[in-house]
FIPAFI-797491 format. One record per residue (C-alpha): residue number from 1; residue in three letters; x, y, z. Coordinates in nm, 3 decimals, always signed. Layout:
R    n  res        x        y        z
R  NUM  ALA        X        Y        Z
...
END
This chain:
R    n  res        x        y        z
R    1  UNK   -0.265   +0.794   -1.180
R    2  UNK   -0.038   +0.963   -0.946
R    3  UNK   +0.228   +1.089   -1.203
R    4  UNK   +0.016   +1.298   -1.425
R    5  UNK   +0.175   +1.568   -1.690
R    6  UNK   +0.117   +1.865   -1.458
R    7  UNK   +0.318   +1.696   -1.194
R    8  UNK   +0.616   +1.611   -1.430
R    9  UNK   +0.618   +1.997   -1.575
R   10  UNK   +0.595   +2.091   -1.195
R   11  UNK   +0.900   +1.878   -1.148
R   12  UNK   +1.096   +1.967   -1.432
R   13  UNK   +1.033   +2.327   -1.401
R   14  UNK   +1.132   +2.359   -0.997
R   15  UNK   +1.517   +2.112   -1.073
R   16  UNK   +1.554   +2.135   -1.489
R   17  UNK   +1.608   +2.400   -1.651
R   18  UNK   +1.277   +2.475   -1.818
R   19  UNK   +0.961   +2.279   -1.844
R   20  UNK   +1.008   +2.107   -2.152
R   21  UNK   +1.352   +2.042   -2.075
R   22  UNK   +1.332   +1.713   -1.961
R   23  UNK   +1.663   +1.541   -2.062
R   24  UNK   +1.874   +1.720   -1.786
R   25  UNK   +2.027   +1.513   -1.539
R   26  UNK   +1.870   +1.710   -1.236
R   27  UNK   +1.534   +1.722   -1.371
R   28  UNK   +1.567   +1.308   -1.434
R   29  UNK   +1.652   +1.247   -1.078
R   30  UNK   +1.383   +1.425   -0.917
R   31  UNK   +1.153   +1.278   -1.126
R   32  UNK   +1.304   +0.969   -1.056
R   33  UNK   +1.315   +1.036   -0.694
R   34  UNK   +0.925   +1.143   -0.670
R   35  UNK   +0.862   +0.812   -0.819
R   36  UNK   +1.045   +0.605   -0.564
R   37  UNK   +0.827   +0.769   -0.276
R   38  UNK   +0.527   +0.695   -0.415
R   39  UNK   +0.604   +0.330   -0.465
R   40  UNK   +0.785   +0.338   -0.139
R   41  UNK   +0.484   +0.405   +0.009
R   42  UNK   +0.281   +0.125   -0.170
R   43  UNK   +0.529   -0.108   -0.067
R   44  UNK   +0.452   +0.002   +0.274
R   45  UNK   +0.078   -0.113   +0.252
R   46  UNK   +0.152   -0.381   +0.001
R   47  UNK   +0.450   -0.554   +0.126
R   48  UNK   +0.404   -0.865   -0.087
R   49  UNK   +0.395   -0.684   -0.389
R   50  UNK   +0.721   -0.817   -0.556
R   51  UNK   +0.677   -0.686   -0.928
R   52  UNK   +0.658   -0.300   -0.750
R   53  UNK   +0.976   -0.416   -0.511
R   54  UNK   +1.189   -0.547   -0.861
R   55  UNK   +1.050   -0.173   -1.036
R   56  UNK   +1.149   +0.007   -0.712
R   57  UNK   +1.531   -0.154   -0.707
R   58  UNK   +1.550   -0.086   -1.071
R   59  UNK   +1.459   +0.273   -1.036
R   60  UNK   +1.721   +0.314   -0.774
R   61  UNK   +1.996   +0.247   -0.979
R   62  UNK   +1.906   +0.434   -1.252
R   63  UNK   +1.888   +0.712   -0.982
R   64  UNK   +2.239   +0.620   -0.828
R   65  UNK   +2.361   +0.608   -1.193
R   66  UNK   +2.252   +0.937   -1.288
R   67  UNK   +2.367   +1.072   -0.968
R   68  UNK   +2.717   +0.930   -1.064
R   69  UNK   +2.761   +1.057   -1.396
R   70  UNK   +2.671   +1.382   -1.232
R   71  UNK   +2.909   +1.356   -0.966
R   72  UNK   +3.140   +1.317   -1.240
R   73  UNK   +3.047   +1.574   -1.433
R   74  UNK   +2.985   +1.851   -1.227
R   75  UNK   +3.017   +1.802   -0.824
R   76  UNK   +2.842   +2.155   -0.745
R   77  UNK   +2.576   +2.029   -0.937
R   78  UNK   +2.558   +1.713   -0.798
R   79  UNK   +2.549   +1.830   -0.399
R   80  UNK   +2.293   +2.108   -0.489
R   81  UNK   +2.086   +1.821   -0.621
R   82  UNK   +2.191   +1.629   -0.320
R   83  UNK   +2.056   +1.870   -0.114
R   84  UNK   +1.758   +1.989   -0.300
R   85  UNK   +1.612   +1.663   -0.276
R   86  UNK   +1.736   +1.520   +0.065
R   87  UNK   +1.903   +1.220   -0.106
R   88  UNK   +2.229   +1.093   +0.077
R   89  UNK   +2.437   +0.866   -0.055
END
């Protein structure tokens, strides 16, 4: 499996706040980003694959929705995630 728990505490420690801290926003959206790579890339090999394109579109928005309620909440926040990451709206 490509996500395994030393990845996600690798994650969460370099954008959350801690390792085990994995309700912050940041630390949700670059999990959720290293997610849509991978199956960005198996889309990319597989490209009739439609289950992984309709888990891939759903991840997005939970991405862009999290990266609104950020923007929201905090905009320094938000653009050092922005940046951080190489996401662009």
């Amino acid at each position: 499996m490509y996500l395994t728990s030393e990845v996600k505490k690798d994650i969460f420690t370099r954008h959350g706040k801690t390792a085990n801290d994995t309700g912050t926003a940041e630390g949700q959206i670059a999990l959720f980003t290293f997610r849509i790579q991978h199956l960005t890339e198996h889309l990319k090999v597989n490209r009739n694959d439609l289950n992984t394109e309709r888990s891939l579109v759903r991840l997005v928005g939970k991405r862009r929705r999290l990266l609104d309620y950020l923007k929201d909440k905090d905009i320094t926040r938000y653009r050092e995630i922005i940046k951080k990451l190489n996401i662009r709206k």
